[in-house]
C-alpha positions in Angstrom: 160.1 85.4 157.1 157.6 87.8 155.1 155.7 85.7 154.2 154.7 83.4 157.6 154.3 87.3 158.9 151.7 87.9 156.5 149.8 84.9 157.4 150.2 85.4 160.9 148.2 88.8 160.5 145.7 87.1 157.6 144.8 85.0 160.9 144.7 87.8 163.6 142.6 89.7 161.2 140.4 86.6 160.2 139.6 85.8 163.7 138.7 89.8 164.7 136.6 90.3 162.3 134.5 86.9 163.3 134.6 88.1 166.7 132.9 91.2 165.5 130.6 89.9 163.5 129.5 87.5 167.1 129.3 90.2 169.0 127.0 92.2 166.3 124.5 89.2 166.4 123.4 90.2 169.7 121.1 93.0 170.0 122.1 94.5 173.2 125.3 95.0 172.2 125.7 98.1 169.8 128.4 96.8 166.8 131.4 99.3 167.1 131.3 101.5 164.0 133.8 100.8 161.1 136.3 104.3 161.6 136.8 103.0 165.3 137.7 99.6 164.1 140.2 101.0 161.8 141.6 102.6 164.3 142.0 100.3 166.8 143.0 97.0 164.2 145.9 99.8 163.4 147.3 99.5 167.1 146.9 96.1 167.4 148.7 95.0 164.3 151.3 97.5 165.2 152.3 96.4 168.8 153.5 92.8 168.7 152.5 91.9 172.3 148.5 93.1 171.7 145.9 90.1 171.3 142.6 89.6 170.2 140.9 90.0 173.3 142.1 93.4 174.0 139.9 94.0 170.7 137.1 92.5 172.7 137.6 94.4 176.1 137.6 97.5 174.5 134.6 96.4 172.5 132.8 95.3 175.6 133.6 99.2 177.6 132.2 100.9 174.8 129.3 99.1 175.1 129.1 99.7 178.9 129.5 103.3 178.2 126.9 103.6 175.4 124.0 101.6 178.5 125.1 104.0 181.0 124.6 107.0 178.5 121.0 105.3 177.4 120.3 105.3 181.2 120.4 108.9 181.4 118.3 109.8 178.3 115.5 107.3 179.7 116.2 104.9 176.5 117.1 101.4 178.3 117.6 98.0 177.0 114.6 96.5 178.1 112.8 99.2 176.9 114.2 98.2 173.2 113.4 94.6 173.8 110.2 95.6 174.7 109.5 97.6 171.8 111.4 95.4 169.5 113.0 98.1 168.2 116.4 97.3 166.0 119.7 99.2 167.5 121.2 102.2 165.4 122.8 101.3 162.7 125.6 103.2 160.8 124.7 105.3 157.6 127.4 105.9 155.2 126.1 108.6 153.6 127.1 110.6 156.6 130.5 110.0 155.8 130.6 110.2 152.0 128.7 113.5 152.2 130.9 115.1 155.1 133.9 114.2 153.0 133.6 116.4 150.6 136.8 118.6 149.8 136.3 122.5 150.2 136.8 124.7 146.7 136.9 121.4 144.8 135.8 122.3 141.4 133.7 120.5 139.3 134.0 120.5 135.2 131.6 120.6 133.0 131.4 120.4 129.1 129.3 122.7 127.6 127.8 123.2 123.9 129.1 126.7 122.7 126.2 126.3 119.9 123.1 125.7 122.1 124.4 125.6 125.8 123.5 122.0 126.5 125.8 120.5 129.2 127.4 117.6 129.9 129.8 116.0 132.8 132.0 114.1 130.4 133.3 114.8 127.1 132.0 113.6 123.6 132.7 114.3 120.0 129.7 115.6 119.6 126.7 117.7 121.0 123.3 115.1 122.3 121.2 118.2 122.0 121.7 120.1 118.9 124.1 117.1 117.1 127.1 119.3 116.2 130.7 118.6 116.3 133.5 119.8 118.1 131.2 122.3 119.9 131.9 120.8 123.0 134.1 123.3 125.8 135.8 122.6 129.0 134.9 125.2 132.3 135.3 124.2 135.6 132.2 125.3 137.9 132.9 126.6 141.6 132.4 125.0 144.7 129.8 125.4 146.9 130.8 127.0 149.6 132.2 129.8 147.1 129.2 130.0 146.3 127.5 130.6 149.3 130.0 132.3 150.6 129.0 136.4 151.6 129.1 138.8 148.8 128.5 136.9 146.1 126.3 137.0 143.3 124.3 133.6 143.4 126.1 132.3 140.2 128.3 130.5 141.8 131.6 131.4 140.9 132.8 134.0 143.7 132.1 137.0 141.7 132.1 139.9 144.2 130.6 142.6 142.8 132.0 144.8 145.8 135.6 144.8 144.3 134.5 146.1 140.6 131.7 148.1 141.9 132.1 149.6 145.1 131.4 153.0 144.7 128.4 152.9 142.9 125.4 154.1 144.9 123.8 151.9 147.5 120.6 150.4 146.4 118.4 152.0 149.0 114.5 150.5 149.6 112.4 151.0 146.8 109.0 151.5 146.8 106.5 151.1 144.0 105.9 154.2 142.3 103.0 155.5 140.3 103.5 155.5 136.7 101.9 158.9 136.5 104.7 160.3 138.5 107.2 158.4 136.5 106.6 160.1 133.7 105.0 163.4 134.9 107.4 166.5 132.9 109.5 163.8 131.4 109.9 164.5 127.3 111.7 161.9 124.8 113.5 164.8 123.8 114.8 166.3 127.6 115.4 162.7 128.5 117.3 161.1 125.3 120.6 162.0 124.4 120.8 163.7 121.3 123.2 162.6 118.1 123.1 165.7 116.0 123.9 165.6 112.0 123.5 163.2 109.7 125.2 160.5 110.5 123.6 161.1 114.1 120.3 161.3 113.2 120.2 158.3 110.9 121.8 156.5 114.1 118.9 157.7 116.4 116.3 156.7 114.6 117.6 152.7 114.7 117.7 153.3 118.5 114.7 154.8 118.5 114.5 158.6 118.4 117.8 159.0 120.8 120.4 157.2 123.0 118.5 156.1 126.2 120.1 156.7 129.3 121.4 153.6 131.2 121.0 151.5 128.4 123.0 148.4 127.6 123.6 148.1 123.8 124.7 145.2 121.5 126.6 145.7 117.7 126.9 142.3 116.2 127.8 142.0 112.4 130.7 140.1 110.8 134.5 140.5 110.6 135.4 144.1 108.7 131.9 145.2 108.6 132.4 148.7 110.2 131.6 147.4 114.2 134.1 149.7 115.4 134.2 152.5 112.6 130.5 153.1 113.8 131.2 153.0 117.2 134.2 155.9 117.0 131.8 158.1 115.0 129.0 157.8 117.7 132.1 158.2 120.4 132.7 161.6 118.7 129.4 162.7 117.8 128.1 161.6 121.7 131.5 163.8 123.4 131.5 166.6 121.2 127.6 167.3 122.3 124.5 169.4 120.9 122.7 172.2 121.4 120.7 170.9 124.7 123.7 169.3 126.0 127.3 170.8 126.4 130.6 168.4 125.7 131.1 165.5 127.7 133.8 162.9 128.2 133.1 159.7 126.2 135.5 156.7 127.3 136.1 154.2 124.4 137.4 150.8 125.6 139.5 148.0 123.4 140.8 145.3 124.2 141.4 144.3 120.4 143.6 147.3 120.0 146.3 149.5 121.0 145.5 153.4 121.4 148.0 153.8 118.7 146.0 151.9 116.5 142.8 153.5 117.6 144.7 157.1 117.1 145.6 155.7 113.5 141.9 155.0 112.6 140.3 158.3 114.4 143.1 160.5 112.4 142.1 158.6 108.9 138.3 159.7 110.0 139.4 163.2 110.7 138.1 162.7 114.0 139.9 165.4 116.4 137.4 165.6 119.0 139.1 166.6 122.3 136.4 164.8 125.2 137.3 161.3 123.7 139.5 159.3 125.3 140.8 155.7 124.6 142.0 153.2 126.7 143.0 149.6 126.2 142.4 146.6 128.6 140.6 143.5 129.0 140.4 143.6 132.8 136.8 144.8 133.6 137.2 145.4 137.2 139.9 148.0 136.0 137.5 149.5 133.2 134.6 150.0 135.6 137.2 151.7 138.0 138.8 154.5 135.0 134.6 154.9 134.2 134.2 155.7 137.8 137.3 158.3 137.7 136.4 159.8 134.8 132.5 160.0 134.7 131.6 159.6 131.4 128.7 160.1 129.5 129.1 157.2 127.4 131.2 153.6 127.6 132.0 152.0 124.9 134.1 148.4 124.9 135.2 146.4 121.8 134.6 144.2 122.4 132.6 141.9 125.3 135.0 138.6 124.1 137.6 140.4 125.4 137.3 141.5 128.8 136.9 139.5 131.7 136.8 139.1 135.2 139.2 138.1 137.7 136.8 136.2 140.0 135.2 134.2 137.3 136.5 130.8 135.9 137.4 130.7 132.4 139.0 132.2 129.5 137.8 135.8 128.3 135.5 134.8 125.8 133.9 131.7 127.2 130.4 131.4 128.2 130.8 132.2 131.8 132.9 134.8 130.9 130.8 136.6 128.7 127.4 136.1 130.5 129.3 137.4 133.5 131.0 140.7 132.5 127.6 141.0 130.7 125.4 141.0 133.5 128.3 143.6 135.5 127.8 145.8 132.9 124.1 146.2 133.0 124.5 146.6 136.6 127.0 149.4 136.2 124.8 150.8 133.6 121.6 150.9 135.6 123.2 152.1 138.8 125.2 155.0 137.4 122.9 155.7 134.4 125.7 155.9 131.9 124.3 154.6 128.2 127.0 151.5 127.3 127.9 149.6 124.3 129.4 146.8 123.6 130.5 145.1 120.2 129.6 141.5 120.1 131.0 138.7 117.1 129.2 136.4 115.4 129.2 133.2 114.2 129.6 131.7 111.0 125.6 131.3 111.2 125.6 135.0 112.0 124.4 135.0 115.2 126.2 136.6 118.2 128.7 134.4 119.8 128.1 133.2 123.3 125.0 132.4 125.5 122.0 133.1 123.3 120.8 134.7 127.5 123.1 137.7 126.0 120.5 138.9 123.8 118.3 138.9 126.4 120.4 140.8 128.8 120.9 143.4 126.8 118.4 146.2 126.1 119.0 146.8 122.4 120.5 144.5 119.9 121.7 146.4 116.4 123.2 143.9 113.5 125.5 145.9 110.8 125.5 143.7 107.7 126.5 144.2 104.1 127.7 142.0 101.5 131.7 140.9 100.9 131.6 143.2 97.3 129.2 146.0 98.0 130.3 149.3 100.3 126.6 149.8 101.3 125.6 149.0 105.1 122.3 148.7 106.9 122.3 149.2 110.6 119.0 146.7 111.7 117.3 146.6 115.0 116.7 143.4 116.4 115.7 144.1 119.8 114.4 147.3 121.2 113.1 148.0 124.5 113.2 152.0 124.1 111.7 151.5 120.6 110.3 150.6 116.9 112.3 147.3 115.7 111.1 148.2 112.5 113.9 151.0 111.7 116.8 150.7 109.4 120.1 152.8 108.7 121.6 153.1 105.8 125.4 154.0 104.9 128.1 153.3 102.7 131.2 152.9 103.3 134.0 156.0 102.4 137.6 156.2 103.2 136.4 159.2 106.3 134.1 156.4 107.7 130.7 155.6 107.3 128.4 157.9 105.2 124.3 158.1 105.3 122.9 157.4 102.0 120.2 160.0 101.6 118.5 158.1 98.6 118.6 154.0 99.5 116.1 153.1 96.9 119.0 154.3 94.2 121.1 151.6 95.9 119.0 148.7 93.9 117.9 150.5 90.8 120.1 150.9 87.8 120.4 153.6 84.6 117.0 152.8 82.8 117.2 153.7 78.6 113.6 153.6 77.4 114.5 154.1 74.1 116.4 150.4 74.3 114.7 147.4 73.2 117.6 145.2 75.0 116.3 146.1 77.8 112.9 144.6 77.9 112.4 142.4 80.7 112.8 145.1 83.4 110.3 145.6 86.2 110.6 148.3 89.4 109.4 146.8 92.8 108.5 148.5 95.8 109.0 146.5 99.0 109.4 147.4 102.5 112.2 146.3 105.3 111.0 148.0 108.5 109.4 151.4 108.2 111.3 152.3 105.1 110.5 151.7 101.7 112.1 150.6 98.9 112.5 150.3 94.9 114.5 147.2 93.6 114.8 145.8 89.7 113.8 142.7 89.0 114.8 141.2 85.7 113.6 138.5 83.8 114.7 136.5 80.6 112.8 134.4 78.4 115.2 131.8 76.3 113.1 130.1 74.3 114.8 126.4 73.5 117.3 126.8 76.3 118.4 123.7 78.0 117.5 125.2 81.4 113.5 125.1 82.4 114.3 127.9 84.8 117.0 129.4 86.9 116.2 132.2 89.4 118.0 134.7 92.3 116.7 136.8 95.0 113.1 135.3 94.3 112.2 132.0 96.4 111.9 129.4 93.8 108.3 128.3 94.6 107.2 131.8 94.6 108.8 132.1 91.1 107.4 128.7 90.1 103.4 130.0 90.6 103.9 132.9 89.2 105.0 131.3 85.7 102.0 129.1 86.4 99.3 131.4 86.4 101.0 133.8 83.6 100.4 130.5 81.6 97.1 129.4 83.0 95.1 132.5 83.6 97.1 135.1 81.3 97.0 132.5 78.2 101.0 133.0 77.6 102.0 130.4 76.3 106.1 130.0 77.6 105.9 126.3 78.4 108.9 125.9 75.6 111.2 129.2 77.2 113.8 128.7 79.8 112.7 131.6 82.5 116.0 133.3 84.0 114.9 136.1 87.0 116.7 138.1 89.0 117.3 140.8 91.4 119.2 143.7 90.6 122.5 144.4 93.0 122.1 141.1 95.1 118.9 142.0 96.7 116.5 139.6 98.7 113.1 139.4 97.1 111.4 138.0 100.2 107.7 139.5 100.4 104.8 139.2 98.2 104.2 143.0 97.5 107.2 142.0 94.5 104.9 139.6 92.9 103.2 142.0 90.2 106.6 143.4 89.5 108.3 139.8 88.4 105.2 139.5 86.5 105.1 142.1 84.3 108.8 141.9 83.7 108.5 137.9 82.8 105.8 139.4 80.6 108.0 142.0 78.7 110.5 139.7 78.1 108.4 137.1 76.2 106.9 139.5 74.2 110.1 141.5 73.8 108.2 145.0 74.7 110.0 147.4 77.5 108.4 148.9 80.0 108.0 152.7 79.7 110.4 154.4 81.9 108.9 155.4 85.0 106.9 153.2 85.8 106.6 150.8 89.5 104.2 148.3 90.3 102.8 147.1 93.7 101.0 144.1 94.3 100.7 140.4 95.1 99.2 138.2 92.3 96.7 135.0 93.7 95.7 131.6 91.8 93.4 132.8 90.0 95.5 135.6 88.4 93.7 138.5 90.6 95.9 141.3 91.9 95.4 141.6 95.6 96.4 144.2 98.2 99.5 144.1 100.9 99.8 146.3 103.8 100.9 149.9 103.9 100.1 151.1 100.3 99.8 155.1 101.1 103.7 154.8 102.5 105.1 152.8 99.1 103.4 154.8 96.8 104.5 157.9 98.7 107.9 156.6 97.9 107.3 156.3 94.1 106.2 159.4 93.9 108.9 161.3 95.4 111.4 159.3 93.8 110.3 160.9 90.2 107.9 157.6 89.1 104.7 159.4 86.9 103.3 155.7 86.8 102.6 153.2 89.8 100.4 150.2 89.2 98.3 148.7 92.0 95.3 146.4 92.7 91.9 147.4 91.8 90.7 147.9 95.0 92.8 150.6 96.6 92.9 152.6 93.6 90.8 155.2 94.5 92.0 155.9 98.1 95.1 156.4 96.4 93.9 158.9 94.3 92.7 160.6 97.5 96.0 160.9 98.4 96.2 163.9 96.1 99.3 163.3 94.6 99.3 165.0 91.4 102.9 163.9 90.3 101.7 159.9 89.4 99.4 158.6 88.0 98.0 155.2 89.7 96.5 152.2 87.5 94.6 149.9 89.4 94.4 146.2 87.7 92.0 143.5 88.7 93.9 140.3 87.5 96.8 139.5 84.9 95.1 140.9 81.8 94.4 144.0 82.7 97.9 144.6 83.4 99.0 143.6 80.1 96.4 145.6 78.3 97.1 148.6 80.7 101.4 148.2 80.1 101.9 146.8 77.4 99.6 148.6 74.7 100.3 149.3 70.9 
């Protein structure tokens, strides 16, 4: 019986659809569209009694009532035959498009390394070609995105829930940089960090903390991110002589305020205008800043916190580039100074959208090797100042300490009267606006199995040197395996080093130490002449307050060295390779 019903309706439907397709061959006749023939093919097959031709009448009054409504516009059919004009046809991507769901998401697979995006998975990254980078987000619809209150990401963000009582942006004008700045001092308008600690801090940022700025602290795991951070907390709420105390709100969502407590108690930090509070939610943080006015925010770090409107995990790249951009707008609007500890990645780089160093307004870098307590604060990015600074601390049980000599960090206990210790030459290089002295040593092995082995120096660098030594200087080391390296685990990376590995190559071969006391500054060419690098006056400045009586440098800026007047050194100038050698290493 199921079966001879099936191909009873196979039939019916057979012979309405032919019908259909006659009556579409004619072109008065307008073809019904395909939703109406569902429609009515459903009430057909469903009443028992219905025919074929009831199909065909209703086909025939629609077409009756499309003429009649032709009629009235003035469009008639002998006005289409006329023009030989084709009937309206129907266009499906009407009715794909208008079937779009409301608040359906979308997912995407995005590259955590570069940002490249994809709309399916794969094991690998097409742009930059690494594995396993590939993370799952979902995007939001459009209509959230449109929707009112929004911040054209997108995602339904509404800043009005997080920031609602921040001023109103009023209409601004342009305004005439002369009245900008008119009665406006660095000093009246930066905040102050007094002390030691403070002032080496200040001068990384630039001579002061900037109002309304938006910093970044990147560095690895157990650096010192948020031992650095408490001290400025303290320093920043306890206050100076042009400013009295102030509340200073430090935010974690890493940590309890137990274990915050713990750490400020350690760093005898009792400092009474600090206060701690631990969330991740960042509508919530803006709202305790907004209670308490502080002068300063501080959250450890941005991978934590989040937003409730915005898809994702805390820490994922929407996430992040989000409560990001919120936070610049909180710090503009209210003028409060905020920053934010960022981590990096095994690369070293700060994890997230690389657009996060380019929010921001200042990004700092804390580094510091695994075995040594020393750290250097660096400036990467400054818009309120010099990128050329550099902190230096070290590391104590009562927190982070300045180190008021660095150059003593790289130079070690020199006994003239030693002849083991030939083979020694001091450097002076530069990293940012500070100078400073590092050790190089060398080692000539003659009949060693190694031709040459080297650290902290580039290998080609090292490679012509020990060329011209043998070419233009006449040593003849072809048959010595040449060992250098830097004292303390120290980069050699500019050419101002060159003179310094050498005369210390030099002392080694012909087993003669260099006096004590003595630095050298200069970069050696092909054809064994000593040439000049920048800022000579500020390394042998250095030298000379360090206690160095002796500071070789090229020929040609010997005597506007000499002008310099300082009575404590003496300087050597050397035009190529053998004058230093007869100027050194005499008797």
């Amino acid at each position: 019986m199921l079966i001879a019903d099936m191909r009873c309706f196979r039939c019916f439907y057979t012979r309405a659809h032919s019908l259909l397709l006659l009556r579409s061959s004619n072109p008065v006749t307008v073809p019904i569209s395909p939703v109406r023939f569902r429609l009515r093919l459903r009430r057909l097959s469903s009443s028992p009694v219905a025919s074929v031709f009831d199909l065909h009448s209703s086909n025939q009054d629609a077409n009756s009532n499309r003429e009649d409504k032709d009629t009235k516009i003035g469009f008639s059919d002998d006005k289409s035959r006329k023009s030989g004009s084709n009937p309206p046809r129907w266009n499906p991507g009407e009715v794909v498009m208008n079937k779009s769901k409301k608040g359906k998401s979308k997912t995407v697979w995005v590259c955590e390394s570069c940002g490249h995006s994809e709309g399916q998975w794969w094991g690998s990254c097409r742009a930059c070609h690494k594995v396993g980078t590939m993370k799952r987000f979902s995007e939001g619809s459009e209509s959230s995105a449109s929707g009112g209150g929004g911040n054209g990401t997108g995602l339904g963000f509404t800043e009005g829930k997080g920031l609602s009582w921040l001023p109103e942006q009023a209409t601004v004008q342009p305004h005439r940089l002369t009245d900008v700045i008119h009665g406006i001092t660095q000093q009246q308008w930066r905040i102050s960090l007094p002390g030691l600690f403070g002032n080496e801090v200040a001068r990384v940022l630039g001579g002061g903390l900037a109002p309304g700025s938006l910093i970044l602290i990147g560095g690895d795991p157990g650096i010192g991110k948020s031992t650095l951070l408490l001290q400025i907390a303290s320093i920043i709420a306890e206050g100076s002589e042009l400013a009295e105390p102030a509340p200073v709100l430090y935010i974690s969502g890493e940590e309890s305020v137990e274990q915050i407590g713990s750490r400020a108690d350690r760093m005898r930090i009792q400092t009474e205008e600090l206060y701690l509070f631990s969330s991740s939610d960042l509508q919530d943080i803006l709202n305790k800043a907004h209670r308490l006015s502080p002068r300063a925010l501080i959250i450890d770090s941005i991978q934590t916190v989040y937003l409730k409107d915005v898809t994702g995990s805390a820490g994922g790249l929407t996430q992040v580039k989000e409560c990001t951009s919120t936070l610049l707008r909180f710090a503009k609007k209210s003028n409060i100074p905020v920053f934010l500890v960022g981590h990096v990645t095994k690369a070293g780089d700060i994890a997230g959208p690389r657009v996060l160093e380019h929010i921001v307004d200042v990004v700092l870098y804390l580094e510091g090797e695994e075995s040594s307590t020393y750290r250097l604060l660096r400036s990467v990015k400054n818009r309120f100042g010099s990128t050329d600074e550099l902190g230096v601390f070290e590391m104590a049980n009562s927190g982070l300490e300045v180190v008021s000599n660095p150059s003593g960090i790289y130079l070690s206990q020199q006994n003239p009267d030693s002849d083991v210790l030939a083979g020694l030459a001091v450097a002076v290089v530069m990293d940012g606006s500070r100078s400073f002295l590092i050790e190089v040593q060398a080692l000539c092995s003659p009949g060693s199995t190694v031709s040459r082995h080297v650290n902290g120096v580039q290998a080609s660098r090292a490679d012509m040197i020990i060329a011209v030594l043998m070419k233009q200087a006449g040593l003849r080391i072809q048959e010595n395996g040449i060992f250098l390296n830097v004292a303390n685990g120290m980069a050699l990376s500019e050419t101002a080093g060159d003179l310094a590995i050498a005369a210390a190559i030099c002392s080694s071969f012909l087993e003669f130490p260099i006096p004590h006391g003595v630095a050298f500054i200069g970069e050696i060419g092909l054809g064994g002449e000593v040439r000049t690098v920048p800022r000579m006056e500020k390394r042998v400045s250095t030298v000379a307050k360090l206690g160095f009586n002796k500071c070789v440098v090229p020929k040609s800026v010997e005597e506007s060295l000499k002008a310099l007047s300082l009575k404590e050194i003496e300087i050597i100038g050397c035009k190529n390779l053998k004058e230093l050698i007869n100027a050194v290493f005499k008797g």
